[in-house]
C-alpha positions in Angstrom: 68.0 100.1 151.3 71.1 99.7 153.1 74.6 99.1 151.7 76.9 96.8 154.0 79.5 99.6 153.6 78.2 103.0 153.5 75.0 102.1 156.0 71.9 103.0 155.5 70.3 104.1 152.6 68.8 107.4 151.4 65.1 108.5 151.8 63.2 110.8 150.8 61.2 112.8 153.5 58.2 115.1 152.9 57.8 117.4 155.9 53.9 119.1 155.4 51.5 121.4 157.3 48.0 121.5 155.6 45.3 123.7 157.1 42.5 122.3 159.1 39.8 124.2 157.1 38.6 123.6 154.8 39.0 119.5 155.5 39.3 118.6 151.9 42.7 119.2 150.9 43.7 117.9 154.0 41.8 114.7 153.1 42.9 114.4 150.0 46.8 114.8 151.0 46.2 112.1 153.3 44.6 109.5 150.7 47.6 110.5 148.5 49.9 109.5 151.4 48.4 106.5 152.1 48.4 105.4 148.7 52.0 105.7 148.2 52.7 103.6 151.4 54.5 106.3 153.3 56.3 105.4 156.7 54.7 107.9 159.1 58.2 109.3 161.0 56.0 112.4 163.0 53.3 114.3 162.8 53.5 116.2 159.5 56.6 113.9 158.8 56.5 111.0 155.9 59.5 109.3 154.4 60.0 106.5 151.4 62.6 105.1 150.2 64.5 107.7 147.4 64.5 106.7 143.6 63.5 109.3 141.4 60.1 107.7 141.1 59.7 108.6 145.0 61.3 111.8 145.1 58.7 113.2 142.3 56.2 111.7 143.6 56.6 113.2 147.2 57.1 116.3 145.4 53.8 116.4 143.3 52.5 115.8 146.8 54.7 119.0 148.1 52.9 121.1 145.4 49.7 119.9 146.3 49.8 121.1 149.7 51.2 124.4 149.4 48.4 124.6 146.5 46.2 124.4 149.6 47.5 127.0 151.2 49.8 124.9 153.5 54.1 124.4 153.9 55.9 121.6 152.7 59.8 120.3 152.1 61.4 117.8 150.7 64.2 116.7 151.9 66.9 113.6 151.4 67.9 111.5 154.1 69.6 109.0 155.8 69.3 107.2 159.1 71.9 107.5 161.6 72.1 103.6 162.1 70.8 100.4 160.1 68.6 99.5 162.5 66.2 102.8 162.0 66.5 101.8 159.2 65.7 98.1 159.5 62.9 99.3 162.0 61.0 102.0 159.2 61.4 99.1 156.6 59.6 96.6 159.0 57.3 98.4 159.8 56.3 99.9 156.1 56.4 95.6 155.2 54.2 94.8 158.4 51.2 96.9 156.2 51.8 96.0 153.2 51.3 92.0 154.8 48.4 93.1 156.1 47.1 94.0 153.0 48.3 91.3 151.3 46.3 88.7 154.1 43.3 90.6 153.3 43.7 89.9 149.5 44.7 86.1 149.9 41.3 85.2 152.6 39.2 87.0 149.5 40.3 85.3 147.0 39.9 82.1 149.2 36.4 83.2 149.9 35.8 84.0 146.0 36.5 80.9 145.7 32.8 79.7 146.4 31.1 82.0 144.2 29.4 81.5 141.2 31.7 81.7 138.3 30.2 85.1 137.0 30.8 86.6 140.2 34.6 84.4 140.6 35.5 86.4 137.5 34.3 89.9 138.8 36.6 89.6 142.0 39.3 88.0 140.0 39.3 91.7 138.3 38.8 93.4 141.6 41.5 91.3 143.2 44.0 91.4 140.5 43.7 95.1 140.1 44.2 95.3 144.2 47.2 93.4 143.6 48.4 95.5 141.4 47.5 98.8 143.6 49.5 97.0 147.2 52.5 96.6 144.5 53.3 100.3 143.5 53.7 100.9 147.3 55.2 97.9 148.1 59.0 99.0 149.1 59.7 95.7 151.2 58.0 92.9 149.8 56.8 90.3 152.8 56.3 86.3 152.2 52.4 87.4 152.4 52.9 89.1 148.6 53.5 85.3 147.0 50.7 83.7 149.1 48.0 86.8 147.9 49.2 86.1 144.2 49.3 82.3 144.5 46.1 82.4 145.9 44.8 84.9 143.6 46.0 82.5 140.6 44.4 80.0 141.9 40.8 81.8 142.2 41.5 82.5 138.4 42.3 78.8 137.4 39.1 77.3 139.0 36.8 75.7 136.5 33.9 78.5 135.3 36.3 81.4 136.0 37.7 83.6 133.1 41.0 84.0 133.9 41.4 86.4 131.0 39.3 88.9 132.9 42.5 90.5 132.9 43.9 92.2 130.0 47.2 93.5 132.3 48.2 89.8 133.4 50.9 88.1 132.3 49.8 84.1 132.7 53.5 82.9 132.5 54.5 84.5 136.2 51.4 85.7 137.8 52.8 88.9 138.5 50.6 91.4 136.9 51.5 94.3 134.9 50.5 98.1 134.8 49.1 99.2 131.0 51.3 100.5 128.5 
């Protein structure tokens, strides 16, 4: 993000046009997009912040477009002042919280299952974790309430809190397979 001395950092920006028709590469662009966690800058205009893991994957989604039969850039980026920048970054940890409330309340409300079903969203839940995580640029306070709360759904007497092959039970901060 930003550096007290040089200002604001350097994003990466994928400017796209997919056709209307047909509707499905359209579609799936979109889902794509939403599952990086994109900020949505204009129409046609998404940015993230750039790391090479960012930059390639905008660009996989570049190829995908014009595959489809539509335009696409990449491009690198900076704001003109820290507070775009503060504002995209706000606004890119505003829905990540939200996603994070909605896994703490279910795993709160898993709570009173039946242990067979406890562990089942344990998996679910954990795995949802780890999915908000990958596009999770500017962690909010939400993140440590969903995974203290998703701990504690796995500690609850009856639960198998090994219904998790990918979880590291020292930190509670789950990790992707090797």
């Amino acid at each position: 993000m930003s550096d007290p001395v040089n200002g604001p950092g350097t994003w990466v920006l994928l400017s796209y046009r997919v056709p209307r028709e047909p509707s499905t590469p359209r579609i799936a662009v979109w889902r794509k997009l939403k599952r990086l966690g994109v900020a949505q800058l204009g129409d046609g205009l998404v940015g993230l912040p750039a790391d090479a893991r960012t930059r390639e994957q905008l660009e996989w989604v570049a190829e995908d477009v014009t595959d489809a039969g539509g335009a696409a850039g990449v491009w690198l980026a900076r704001p003109t002042t820290q507070a775009q920048e503060r504002q995209l970054a706000a606004s890119m940890a505003t829905a990540r919280a939200a996603e994070y409330t909605t896994v703490h309340d279910e795993a709160l409300a898993a709570g009173a299952l039946p242990p067979s079903q406890r562990s089942s969203a344990l998996r679910r839940l954990r795995s949802e974790l780890r999915r908000i995580n990958r596009r999770d640029y500017f962690p909010p306070p939400e993140r440590d309430r969903a995974r203290a709360a998703v701990e504690a759904l796995a500690r609850q007497p009856g639960t198998r809190p090994d219904a998790d092959p990918h979880t590291d039970p020292h930190t509670a901060v789950t990790k992707e397979p090797s």
